[in-house]
Structure formats: C-alpha cells, structure tokens
N, C-alpha and C positions, 0 to 999 in steps of 0.2 A: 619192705619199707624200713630203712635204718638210718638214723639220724645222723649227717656227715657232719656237720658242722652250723653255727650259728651264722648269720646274715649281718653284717652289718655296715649299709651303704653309707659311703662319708664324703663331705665335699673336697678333700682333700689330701691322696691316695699318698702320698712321701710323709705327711706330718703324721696319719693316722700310724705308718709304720716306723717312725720314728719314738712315738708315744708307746705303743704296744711290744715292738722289740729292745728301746731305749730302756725308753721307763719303767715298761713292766718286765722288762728280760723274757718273754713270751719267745720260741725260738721260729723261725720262718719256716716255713713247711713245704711251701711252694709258691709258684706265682705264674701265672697268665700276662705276660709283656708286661707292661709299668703299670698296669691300672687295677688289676688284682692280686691281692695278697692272703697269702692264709697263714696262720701260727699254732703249732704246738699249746695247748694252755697245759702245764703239770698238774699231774695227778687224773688227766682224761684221757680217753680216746678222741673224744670228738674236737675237732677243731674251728677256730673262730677267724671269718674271712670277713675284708673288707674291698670294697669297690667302689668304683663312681655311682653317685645318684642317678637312678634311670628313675623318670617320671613317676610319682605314687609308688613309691617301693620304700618299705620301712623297715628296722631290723625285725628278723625273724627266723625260726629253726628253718635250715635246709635239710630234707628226706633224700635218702637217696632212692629211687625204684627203677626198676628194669625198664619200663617205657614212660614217660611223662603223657606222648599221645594217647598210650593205652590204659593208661591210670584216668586221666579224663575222659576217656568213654565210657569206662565202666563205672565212675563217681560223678559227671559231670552234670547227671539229673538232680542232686544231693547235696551239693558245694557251689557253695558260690565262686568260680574263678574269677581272676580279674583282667585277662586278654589269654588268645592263642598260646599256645606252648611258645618261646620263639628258639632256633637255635644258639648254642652257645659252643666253643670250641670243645670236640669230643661230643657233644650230647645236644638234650634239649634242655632246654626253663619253661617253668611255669608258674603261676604262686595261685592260691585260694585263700579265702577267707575265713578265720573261725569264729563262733557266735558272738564275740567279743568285738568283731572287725580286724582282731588281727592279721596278716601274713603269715601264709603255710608253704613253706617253697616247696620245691621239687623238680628234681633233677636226675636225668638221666646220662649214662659216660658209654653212648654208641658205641661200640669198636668197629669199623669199617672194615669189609675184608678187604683182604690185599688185591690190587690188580690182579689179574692172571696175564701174563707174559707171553705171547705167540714167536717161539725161537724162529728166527730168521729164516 
C-alpha cells in the first residue's frame, strides 16, 4: 500500500486546472481524456489529482495496492467501504471510511496481458 496521490473531486475539471497549473504553477503529470487531471506538487513524490464529483465522494488520500477486490476481502470485515470496487481505466476504485468518516481511496493499475495472436 503506497500513497499515489491526494483525491480531490471538483465541480469543474478546466477551472480547477487552470487554478493549480496557472495559479499555483503545479506542473501536469498526466490526465485521463478531459475530466481527470493530476500535477506534479514540488518537493514530493506524491501527486494531487482532480476529477468530476461522482456521488459522496469527498477529497481524500489515494493508496495504491496490487488488487482493490483483494484488499476488500481480506479488510472488508474491518472497514467500512462505501460501494463495490468499480472499474476505472487500467484498474479498479474503491474508497472506505476512517473513524473520522473520512474517505480512504484505493486503487489498483491492472496490466492486462496482451492477446495472443493465432498466425494465419
């Protein structure tokens, strides 16, 4: 489990990146088509992404772990989740709750193996 990046869902994915690459000079790291963004913060590794509001989803650390379905099998007597893992491009999502009520993400980045090819 290693902390990729901070969560923080906005109603508005161009101003938010306007405000963080403008304003704060924060540098782009990457991005998933026009609705997710992530940036560089200096002086960390970990970095701070934003996206659209999906339903009850509030800023909070993203984990990264090797399986999210398998991270909820083996904690999910223990933690409160707040829905099914769901897919996300490359992996899955999931979030839980800490004693506070906060948001615990967690995310997994699948790699699919390749087809296998049957030569003509």
């Amino acid at each position: 489990m290693r902390l990729a990046f901070t969560y923080n869902p906005v109603p508005d994915v161009e101003q938010a990146l306007s405000f963080y690459r403008d304003t704060l000079g924060w540098t782009e790291a990457w991005r998933q088509g026009d609705t997710t963004i992530a940036f560089t913060i200096p002086g960390t590794d970990v970095q701070f992404m934003v996206g659209p509001r999906v339903a009850g989803e509030q800023p909070g650390p993203a984990f990264l772990v090797d399986s999210v379905k398998a991270f909820r099998a083996e904690h999910g007597e223990r933690l409160t989740f707040t829905a099914e893992p769901r897919a996300i491009p490359g992996g899955h999502w999931a979030s839980f709750l800490d004693p506070g009520g906060h948001p615990v993400y967690l995310l997994d980045q699948m790699v699919e193996p390749a087809p296998v090819r049957v030569p003509a």
